[in-house]
Backbone as JSON Lines, residues from 0, in Angstrom:
{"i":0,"aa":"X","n":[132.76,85.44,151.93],"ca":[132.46,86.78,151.47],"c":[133.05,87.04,150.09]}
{"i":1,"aa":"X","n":[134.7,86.69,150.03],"ca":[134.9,86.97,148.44],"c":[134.17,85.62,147.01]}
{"i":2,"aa":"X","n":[133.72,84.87,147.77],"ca":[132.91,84.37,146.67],"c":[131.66,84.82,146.47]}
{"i":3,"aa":"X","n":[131.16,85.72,147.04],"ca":[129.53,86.6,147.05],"c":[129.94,87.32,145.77]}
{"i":4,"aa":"X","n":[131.14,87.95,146.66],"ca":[131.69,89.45,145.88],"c":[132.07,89.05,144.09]}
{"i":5,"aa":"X","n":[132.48,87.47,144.07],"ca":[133.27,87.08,142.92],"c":[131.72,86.68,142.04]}
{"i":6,"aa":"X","n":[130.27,85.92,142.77],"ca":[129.25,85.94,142.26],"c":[128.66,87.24,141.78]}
{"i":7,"aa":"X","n":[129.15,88.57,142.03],"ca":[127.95,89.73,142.07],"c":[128.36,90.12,140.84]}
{"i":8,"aa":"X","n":[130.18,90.32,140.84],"ca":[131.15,90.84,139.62],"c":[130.72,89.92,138.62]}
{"i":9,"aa":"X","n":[130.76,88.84,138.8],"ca":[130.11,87.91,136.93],"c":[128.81,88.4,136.6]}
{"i":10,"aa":"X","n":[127.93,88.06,137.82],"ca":[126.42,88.44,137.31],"c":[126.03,90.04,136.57]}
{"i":11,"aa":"X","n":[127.04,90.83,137.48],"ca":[127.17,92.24,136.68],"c":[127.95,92.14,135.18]}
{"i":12,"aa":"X","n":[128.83,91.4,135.16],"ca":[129.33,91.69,133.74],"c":[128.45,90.91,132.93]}
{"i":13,"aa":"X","n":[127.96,89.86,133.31],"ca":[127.26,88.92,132.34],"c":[126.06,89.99,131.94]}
{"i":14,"aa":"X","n":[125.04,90.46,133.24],"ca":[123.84,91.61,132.16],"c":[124.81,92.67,131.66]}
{"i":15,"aa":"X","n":[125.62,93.4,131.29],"ca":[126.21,93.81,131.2],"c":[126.77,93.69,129.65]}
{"i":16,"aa":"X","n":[127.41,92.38,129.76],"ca":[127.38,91.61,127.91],"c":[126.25,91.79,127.23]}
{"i":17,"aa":"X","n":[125.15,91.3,128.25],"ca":[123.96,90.99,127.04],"c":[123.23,92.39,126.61]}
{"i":18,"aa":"X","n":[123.27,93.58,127.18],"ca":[123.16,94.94,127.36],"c":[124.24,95.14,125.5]}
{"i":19,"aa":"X","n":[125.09,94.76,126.19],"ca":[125.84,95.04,124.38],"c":[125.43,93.78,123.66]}
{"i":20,"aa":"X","n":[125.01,92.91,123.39],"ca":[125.0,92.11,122.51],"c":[123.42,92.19,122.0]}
{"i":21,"aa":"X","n":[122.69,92.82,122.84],"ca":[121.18,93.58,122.02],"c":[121.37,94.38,121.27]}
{"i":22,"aa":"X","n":[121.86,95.23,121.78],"ca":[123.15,96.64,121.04],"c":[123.24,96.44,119.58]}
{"i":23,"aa":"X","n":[124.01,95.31,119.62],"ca":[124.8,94.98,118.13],"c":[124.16,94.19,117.29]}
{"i":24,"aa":"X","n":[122.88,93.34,118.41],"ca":[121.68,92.63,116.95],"c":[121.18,93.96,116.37]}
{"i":25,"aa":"X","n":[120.73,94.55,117.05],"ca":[120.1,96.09,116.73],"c":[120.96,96.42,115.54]}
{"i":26,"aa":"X","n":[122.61,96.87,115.67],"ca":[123.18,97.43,114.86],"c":[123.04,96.76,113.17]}
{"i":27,"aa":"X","n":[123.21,95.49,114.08],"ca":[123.11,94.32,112.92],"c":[122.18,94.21,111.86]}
{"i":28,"aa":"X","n":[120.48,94.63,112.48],"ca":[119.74,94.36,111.63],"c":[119.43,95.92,110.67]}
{"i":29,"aa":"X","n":[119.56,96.71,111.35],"ca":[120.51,97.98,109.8],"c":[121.52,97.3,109.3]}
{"i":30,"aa":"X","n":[122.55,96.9,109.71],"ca":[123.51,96.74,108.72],"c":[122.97,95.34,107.55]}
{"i":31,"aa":"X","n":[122.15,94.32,108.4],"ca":[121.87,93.34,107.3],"c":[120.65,94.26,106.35]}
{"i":32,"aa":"X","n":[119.99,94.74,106.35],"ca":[119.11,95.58,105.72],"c":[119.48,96.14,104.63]}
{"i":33,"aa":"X","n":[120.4,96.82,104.94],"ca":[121.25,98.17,104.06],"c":[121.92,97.66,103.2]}
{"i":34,"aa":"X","n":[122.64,96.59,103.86],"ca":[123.86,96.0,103.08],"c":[122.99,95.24,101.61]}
{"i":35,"aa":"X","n":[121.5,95.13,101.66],"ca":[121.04,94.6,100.65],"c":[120.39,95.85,99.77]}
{"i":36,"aa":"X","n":[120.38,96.82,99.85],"ca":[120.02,98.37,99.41],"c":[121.07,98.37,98.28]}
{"i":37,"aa":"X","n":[120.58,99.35,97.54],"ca":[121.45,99.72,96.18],"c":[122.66,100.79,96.1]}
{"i":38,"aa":"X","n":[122.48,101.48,97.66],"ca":[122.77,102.46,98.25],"c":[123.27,102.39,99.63]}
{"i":39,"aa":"X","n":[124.16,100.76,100.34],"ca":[124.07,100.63,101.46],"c":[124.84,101.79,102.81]}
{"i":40,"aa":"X","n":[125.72,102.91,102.2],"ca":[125.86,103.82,102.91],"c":[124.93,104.89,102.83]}
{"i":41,"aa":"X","n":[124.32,105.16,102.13],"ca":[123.12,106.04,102.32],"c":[121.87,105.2,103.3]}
{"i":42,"aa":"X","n":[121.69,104.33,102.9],"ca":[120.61,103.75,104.22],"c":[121.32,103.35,105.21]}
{"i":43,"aa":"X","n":[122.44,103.17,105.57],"ca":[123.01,103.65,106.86],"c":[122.52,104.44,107.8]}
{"i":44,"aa":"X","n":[123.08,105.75,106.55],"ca":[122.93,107.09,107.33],"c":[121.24,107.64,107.67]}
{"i":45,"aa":"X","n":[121.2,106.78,107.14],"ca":[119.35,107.22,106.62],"c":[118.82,106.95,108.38]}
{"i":46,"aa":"X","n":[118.64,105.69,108.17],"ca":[118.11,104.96,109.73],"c":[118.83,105.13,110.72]}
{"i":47,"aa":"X","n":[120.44,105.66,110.59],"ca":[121.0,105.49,112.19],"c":[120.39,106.8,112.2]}
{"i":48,"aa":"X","n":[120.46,107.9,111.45],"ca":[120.21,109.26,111.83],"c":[118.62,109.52,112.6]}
{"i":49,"aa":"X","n":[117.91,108.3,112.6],"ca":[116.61,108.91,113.19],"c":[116.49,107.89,114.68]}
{"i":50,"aa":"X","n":[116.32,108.69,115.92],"ca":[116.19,108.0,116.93],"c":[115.03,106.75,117.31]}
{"i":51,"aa":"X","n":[114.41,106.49,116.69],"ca":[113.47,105.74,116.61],"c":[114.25,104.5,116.39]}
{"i":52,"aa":"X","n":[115.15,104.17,115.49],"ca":[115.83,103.01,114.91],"c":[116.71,102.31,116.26]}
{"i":53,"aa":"X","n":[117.11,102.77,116.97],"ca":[118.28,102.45,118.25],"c":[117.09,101.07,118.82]}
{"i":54,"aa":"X","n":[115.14,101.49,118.92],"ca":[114.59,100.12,119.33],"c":[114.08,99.88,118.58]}
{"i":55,"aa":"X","n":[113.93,100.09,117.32],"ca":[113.12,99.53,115.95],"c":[113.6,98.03,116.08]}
{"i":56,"aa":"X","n":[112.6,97.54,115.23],"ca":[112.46,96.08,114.48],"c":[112.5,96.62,113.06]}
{"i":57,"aa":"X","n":[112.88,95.14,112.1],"ca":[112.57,95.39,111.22],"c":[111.16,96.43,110.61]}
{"i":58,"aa":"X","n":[110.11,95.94,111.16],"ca":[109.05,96.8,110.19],"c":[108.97,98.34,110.44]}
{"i":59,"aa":"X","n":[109.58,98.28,112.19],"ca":[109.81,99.43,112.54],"c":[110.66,100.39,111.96]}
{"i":60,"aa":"X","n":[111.91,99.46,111.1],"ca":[112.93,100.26,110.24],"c":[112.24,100.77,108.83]}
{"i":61,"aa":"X","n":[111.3,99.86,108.51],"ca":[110.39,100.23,107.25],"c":[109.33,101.53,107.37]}
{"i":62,"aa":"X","n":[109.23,101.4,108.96],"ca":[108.38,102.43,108.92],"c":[109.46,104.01,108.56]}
{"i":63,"aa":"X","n":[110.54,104.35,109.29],"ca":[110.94,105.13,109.46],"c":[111.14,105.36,107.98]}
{"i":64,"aa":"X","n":[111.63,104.3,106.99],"ca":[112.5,104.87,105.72],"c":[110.98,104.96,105.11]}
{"i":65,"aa":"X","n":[109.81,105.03,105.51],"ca":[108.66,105.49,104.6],"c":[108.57,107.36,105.12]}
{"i":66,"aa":"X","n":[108.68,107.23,106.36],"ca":[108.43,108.63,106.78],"c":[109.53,109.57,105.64]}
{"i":67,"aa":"X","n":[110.94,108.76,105.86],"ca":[112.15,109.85,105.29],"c":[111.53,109.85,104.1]}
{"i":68,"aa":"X","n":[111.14,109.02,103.36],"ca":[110.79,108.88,101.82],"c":[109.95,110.22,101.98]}
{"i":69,"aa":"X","n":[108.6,110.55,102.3],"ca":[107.65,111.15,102.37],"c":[108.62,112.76,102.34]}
{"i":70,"aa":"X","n":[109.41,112.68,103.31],"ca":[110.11,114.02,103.62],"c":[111.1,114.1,102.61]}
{"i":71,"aa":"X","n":[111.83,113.24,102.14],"ca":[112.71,113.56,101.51],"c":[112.27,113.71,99.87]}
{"i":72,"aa":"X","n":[110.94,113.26,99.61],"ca":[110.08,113.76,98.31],"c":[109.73,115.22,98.35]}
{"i":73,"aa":"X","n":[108.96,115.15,99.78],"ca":[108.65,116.58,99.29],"c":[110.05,118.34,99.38]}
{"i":74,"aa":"X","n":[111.1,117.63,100.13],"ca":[112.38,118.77,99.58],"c":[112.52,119.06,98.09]}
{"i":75,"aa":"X","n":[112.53,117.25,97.53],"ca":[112.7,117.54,95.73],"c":[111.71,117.94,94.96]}
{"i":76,"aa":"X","n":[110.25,117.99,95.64],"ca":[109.25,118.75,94.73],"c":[109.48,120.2,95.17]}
{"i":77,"aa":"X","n":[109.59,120.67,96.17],"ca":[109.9,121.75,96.43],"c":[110.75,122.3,95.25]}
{"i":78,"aa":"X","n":[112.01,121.88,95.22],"ca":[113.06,122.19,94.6],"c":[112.68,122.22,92.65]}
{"i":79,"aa":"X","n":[111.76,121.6,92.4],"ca":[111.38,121.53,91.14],"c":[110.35,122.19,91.34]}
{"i":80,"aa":"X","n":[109.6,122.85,92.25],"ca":[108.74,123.95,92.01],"c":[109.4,125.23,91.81]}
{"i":81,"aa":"X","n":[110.52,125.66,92.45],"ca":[111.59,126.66,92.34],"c":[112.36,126.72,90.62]}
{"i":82,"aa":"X","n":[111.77,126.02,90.33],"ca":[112.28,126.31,88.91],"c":[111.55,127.08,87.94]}
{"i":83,"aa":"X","n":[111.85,127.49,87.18],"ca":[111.28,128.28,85.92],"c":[110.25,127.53,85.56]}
{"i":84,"aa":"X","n":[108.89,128.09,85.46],"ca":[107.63,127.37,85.06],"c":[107.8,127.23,83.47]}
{"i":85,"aa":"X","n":[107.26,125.9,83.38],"ca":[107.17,125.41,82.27],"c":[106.52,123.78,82.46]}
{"i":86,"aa":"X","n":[106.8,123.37,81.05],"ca":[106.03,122.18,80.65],"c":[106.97,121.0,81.78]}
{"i":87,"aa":"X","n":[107.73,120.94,81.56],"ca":[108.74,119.87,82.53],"c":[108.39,120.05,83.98]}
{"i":88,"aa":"X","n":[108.18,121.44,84.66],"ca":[107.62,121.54,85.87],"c":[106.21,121.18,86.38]}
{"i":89,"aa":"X","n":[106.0,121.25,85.31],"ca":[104.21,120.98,85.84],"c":[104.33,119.13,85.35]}
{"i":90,"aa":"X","n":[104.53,119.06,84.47],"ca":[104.57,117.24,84.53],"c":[105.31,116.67,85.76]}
{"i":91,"aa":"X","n":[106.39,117.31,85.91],"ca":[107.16,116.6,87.38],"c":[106.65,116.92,88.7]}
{"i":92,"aa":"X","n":[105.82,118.07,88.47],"ca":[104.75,118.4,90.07],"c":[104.28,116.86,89.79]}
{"i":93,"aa":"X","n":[103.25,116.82,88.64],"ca":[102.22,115.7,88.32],"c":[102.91,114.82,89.33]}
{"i":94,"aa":"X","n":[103.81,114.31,88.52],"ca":[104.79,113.05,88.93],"c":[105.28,112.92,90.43]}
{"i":95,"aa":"X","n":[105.67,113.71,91.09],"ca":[105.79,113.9,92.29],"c":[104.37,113.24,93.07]}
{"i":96,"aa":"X","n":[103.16,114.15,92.92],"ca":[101.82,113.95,93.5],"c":[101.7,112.61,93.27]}
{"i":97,"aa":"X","n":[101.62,111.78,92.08],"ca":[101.44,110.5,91.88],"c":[102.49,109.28,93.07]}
{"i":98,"aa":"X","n":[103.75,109.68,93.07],"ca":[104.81,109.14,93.88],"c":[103.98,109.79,95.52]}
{"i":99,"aa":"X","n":[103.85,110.9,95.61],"ca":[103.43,111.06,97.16],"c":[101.93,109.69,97.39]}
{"i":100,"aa":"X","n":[101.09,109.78,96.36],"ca":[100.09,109.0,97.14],"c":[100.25,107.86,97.04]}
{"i":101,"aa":"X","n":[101.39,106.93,96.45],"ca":[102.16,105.48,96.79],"c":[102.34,105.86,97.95]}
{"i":102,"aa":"X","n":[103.74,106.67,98.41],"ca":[104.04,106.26,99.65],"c":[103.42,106.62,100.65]}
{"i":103,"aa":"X","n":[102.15,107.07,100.45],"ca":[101.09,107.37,101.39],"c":[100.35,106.14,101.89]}
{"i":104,"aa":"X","n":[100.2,105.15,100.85],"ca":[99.52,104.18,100.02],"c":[100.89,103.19,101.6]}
{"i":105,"aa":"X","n":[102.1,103.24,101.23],"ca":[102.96,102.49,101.28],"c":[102.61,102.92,103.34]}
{"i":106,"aa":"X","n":[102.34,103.71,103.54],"ca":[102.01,103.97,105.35],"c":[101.5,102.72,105.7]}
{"i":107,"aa":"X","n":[100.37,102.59,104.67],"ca":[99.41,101.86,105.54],"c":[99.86,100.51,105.38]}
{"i":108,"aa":"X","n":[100.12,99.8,104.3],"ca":[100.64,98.66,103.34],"c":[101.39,97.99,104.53]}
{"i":109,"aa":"X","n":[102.57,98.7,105.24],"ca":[103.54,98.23,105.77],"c":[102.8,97.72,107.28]}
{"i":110,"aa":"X","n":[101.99,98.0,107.69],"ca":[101.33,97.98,108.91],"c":[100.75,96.45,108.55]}
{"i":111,"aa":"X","n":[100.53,95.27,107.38],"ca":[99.8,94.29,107.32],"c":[100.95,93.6,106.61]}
{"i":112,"aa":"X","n":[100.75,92.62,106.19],"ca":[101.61,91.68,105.6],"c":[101.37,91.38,104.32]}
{"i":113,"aa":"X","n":[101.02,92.88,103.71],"ca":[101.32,92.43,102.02],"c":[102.09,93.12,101.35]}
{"i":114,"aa":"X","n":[103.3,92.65,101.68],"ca":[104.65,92.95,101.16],"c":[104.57,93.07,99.34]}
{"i":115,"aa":"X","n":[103.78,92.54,98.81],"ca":[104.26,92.67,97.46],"c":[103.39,94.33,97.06]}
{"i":116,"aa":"X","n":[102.14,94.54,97.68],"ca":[101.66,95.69,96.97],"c":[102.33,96.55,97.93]}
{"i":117,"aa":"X","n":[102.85,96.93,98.94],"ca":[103.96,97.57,99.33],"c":[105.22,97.59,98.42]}
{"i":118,"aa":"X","n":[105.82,96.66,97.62],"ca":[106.77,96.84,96.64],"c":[106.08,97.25,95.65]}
{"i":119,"aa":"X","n":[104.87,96.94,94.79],"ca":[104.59,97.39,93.89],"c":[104.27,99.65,94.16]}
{"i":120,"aa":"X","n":[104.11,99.83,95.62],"ca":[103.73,100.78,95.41],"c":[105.08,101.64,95.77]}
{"i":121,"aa":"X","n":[105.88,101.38,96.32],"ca":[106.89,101.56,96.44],"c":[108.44,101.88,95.35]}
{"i":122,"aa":"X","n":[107.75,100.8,94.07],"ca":[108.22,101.19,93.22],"c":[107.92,101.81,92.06]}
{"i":123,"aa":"X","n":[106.24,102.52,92.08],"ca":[105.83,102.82,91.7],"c":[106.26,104.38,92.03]}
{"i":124,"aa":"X","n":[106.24,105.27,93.28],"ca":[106.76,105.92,93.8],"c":[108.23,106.25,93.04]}
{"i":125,"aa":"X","n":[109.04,105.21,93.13],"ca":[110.74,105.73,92.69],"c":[110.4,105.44,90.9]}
{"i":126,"aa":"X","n":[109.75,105.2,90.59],"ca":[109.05,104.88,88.85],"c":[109.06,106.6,88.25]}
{"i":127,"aa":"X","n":[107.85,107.2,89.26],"ca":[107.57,108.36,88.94],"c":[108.59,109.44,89.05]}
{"i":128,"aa":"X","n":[109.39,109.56,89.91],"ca":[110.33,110.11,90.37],"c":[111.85,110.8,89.56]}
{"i":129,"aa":"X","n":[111.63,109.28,89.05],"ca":[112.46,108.65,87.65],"c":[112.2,109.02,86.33]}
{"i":130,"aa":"X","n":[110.98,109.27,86.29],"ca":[110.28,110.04,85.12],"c":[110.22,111.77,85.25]}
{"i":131,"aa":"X","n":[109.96,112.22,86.43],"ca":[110.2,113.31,86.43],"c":[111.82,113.71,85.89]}
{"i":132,"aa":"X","n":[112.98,113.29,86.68],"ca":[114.2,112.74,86.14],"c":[114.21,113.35,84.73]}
{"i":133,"aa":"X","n":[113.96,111.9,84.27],"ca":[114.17,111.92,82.91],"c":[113.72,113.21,81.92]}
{"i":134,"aa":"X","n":[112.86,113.57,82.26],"ca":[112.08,115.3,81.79],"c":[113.26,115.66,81.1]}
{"i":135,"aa":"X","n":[114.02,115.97,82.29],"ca":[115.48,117.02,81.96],"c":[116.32,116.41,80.84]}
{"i":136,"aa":"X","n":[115.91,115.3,80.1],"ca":[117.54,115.11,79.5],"c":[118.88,115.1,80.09]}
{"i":137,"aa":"X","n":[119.17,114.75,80.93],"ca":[120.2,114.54,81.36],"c":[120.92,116.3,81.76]}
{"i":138,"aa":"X","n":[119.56,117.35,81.92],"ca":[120.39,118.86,82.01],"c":[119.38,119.31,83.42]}
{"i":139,"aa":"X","n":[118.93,118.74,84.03],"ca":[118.34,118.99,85.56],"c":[119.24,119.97,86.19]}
{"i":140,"aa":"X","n":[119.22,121.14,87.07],"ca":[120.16,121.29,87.99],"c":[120.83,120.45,89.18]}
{"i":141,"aa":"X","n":[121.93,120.56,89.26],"ca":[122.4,119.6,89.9],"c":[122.01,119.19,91.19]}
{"i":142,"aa":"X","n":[121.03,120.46,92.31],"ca":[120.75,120.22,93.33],"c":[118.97,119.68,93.23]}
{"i":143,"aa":"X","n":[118.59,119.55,92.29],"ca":[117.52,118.67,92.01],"c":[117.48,117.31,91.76]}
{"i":144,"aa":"X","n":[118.73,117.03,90.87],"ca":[119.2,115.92,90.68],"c":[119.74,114.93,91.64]}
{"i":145,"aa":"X","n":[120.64,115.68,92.66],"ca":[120.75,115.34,93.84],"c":[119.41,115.0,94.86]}
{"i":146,"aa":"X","n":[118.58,115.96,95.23],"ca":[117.88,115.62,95.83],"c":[116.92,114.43,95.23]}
{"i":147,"aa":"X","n":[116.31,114.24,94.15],"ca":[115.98,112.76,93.73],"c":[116.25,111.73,94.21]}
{"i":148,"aa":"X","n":[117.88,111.79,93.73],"ca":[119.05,110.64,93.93],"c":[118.65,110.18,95.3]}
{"i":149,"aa":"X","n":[118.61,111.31,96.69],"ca":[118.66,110.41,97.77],"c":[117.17,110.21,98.19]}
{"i":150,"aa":"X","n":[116.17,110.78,97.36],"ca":[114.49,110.19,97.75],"c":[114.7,109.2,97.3]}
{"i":151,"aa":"X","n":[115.25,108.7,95.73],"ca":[114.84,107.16,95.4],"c":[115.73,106.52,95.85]}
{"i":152,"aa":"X","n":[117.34,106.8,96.91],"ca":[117.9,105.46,97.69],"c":[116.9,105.36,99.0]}
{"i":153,"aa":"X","n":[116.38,106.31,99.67],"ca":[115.4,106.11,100.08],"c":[114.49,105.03,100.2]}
{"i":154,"aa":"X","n":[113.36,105.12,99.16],"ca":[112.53,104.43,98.47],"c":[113.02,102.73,98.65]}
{"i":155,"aa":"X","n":[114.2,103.13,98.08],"ca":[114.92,102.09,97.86],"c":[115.12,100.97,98.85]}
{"i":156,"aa":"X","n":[115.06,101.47,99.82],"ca":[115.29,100.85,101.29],"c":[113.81,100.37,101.53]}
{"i":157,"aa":"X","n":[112.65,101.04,101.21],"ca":[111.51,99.9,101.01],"c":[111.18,99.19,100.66]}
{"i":158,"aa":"X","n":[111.54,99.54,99.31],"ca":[111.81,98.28,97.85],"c":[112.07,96.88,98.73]}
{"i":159,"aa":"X","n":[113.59,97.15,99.44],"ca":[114.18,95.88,99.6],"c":[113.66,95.38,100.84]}
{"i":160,"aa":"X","n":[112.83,95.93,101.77],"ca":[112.16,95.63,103.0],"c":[111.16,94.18,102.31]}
{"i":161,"aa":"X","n":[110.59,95.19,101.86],"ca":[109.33,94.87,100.99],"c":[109.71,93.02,100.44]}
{"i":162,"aa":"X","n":[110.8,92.8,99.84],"ca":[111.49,91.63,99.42],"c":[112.22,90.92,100.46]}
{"i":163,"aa":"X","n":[112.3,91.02,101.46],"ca":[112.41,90.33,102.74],"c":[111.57,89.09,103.23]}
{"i":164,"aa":"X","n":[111.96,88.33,103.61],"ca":[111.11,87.3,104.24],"c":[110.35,87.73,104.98]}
């Protein structure tokens, strides 16, 4: 009887291990991901924060940082529509719209295996973004500037999908 009991206790801890050691490939393949990002604590926070990622795969992680991209563009056009109309606002709407239909572009891209026009559109996206940016001379408000900053680490996290094996 205590060798049943001593068989049941291993077999329980053993699924038990492997229960955590899925766990931590999981954790793993955000952390190998990110850690190649330009921004690897922001795509951290990026992918652990959305529940989808806990059973994602890789493309599955690509998908999510396209959704945040999408959302986290349109806060910073928002935020540059809230500004005083002028010539810089309406070129950076432009610029925005041009970056939204990449990563619109970038939905579908990621669903097949052509990783390079997924990077090309992808960086085409944080291109425009960058140009809106630049508009300001270096005198943007700071919570515009900010919000950019974390659409194109964002982005960014496709970029480097995108350059993945």
């Amino acid at each position: 009887m205590a060798s049943g009991s001593f068989f049941f206790s291993t077999l329980s801890l053993a699924f038990l291990c492997s229960f955590l050691t899925f766990d931590n490939v999981k954790a793993d393949l955000i952390g190998d991901l990110c850690s190649k990002t330009s921004n690897p604590s922001s795509c951290d926070e990026v992918l652990r924060s959305d529940p989808r990622s806990v059973k994602a795969d890789l493309r599955g992680l690509g998908e999510i940082a396209i959704d945040k991209a999408i959302t986290s563009a349109k806060t910073s056009l928002n935020l540059v529509k809230a500004l005083a109309k002028g010539r810089i606002q309406s070129k950076c709407i432009e610029y925005y719209f041009i970056a939204f239909n990449s990563l619109n572009k970038c939905q579908s891209l990621i669903l097949g295996k052509d990783k390079l026009n997924l990077y090309a559109e992808a960086a085409n996206a944080d291109i425009n973004i960058f140009t809106c940016d630049a508009l300001f001379y270096g005198k943007e408000p700071i919570f515009v500037k900010q919000a950019s900053q974390k659409t194109r680490d964002i982005i960014n996290i496709i970029e480097t999908f995108s350059n993945l094996p």
